[in-house]
N, C-alpha and C positions, 0 to 999 in steps of 0.2 A: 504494500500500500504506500505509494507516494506520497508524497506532504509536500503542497507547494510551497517554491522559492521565491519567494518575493523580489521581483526586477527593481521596482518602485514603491517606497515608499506608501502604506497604507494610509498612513497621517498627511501628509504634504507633496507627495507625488515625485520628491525630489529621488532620485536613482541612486540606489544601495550602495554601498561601500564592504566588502570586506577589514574588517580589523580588529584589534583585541580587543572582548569585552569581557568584563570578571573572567579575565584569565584563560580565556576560547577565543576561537576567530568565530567569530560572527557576522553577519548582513546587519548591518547599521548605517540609519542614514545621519549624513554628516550635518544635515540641516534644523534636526529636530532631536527630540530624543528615544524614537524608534526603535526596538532593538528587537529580531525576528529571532525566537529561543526555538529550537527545534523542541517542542513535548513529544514525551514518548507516549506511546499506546499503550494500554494497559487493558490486559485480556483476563478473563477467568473461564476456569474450567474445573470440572467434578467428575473425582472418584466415586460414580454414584456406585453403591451397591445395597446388595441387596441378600440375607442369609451370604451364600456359598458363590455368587454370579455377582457379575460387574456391566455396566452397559458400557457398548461402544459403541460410534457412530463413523459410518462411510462418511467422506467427503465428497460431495457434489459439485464444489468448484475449486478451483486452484487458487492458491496452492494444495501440493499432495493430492490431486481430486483421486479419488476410488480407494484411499489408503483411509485406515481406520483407528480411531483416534479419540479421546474423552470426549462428551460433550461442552461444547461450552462457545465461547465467543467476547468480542469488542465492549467493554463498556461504555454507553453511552453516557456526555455532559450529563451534570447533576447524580446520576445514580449510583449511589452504596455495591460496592462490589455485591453482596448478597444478593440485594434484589436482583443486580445484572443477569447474574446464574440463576437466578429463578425463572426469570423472563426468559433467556436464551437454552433454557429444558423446556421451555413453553412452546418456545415457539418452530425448535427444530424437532422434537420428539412426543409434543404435548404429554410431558410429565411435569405433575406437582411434584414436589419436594423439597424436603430440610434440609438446609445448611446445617451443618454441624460443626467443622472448625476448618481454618487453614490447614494447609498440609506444609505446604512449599511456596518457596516465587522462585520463577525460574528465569532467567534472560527470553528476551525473543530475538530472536535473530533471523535476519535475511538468508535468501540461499548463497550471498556475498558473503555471511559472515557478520554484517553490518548489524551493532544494536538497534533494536528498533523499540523498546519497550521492555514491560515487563507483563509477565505470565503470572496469575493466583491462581493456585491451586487447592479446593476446598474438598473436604470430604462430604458428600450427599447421600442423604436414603430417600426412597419414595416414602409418601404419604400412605399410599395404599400398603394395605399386609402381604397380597401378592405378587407377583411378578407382572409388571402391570403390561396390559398390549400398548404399544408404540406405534404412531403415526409419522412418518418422516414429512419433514414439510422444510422449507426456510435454505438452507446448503446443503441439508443431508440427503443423500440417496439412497441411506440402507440406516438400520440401527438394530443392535442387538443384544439379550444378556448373554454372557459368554462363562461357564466355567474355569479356574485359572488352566487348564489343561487345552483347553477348545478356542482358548485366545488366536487370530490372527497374529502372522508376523510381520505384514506388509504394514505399517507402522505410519503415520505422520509425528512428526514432533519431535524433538528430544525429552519435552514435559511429560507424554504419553508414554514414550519407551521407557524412562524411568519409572513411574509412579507402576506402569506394568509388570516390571520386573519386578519391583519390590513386590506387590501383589502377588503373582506368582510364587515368589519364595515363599511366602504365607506370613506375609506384615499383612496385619489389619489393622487399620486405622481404629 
């Protein structure tokens, strides 16, 4: 995901400069006191489980599209990491669910390498008692509970292949 570079000036229209600001190069204009802070992204995603299964979700778009991976997604302006993950099990898998607690924050990174944000990762259970049926809607194209034995290996994420393996070995949140 891109993040535009400002040519000009949002304030005064006058054309950016590179140069050092608290101790980074940044786009600053030299005319006002403008200064373009690159923000990072900041994603959440859930170890939902459930007894002895864990759900996962296919990707439906790229990046990693068909590799399978936690639920989860972008926090949107104003929203509490919790809610975010409540809204984005809503909206890709239509599951309610508890937050329970952070697990991890992982880096996000580009296929460059390049920071881009940061990953929360929170432990989730369903509402319901059973293993609830799943609607894919929203980026996913497939969703599923998986046994730690019956997991996929085609993977997206470094926060997924960790939080995976650790599950597999039999850490339970």
């Amino acid at each position: 995901m891109a993040r535009p570079v400002f040519v000009y000036c949002p304030m005064c229209a006058t054309p950016l400069q590179e140069r050092v600001v608290y101790g980074q190069r940044r786009r600053a204009c030299p005319a006002c006191t403008f200064v373009q802070f690159p923000d990072p992204k900041v994603a959440v995603i859930a170890l939902v489980t459930q007894g002895d299964h864990l759900l996962l979700v296919q990707r439906g778009i790229e990046p990693a599209r068909g590799k399978w991976t936690l639920p989860g997604g972008y926090m949107d302006a104003g929203e509490m990491p919790t809610s975010a993950l409540q809204r984005e099990l809503h909206e890709e898998v239509n599951l309610s669910v508890q937050v329970r607690h952070l697990l991890e924050i992982f880096p996000m990174v580009t296929t460059s390498g390049a920071s881009q944000g940061i990953v929360l990762a929170f432990h989730a259970v369903p509402l319901t008692p059973l293993l609830p049926e799943l609607r894919c809607e929203d980026d996913v194209c497939a969703a599923r509970w998986f046994l730690p034995h019956e997991a996929p290996t085609d993977l997206a994420f470094d926060s997924t292949q960790q939080l995976l393996a650790r599950w597999q070995a039999g850490w339970r949140p």
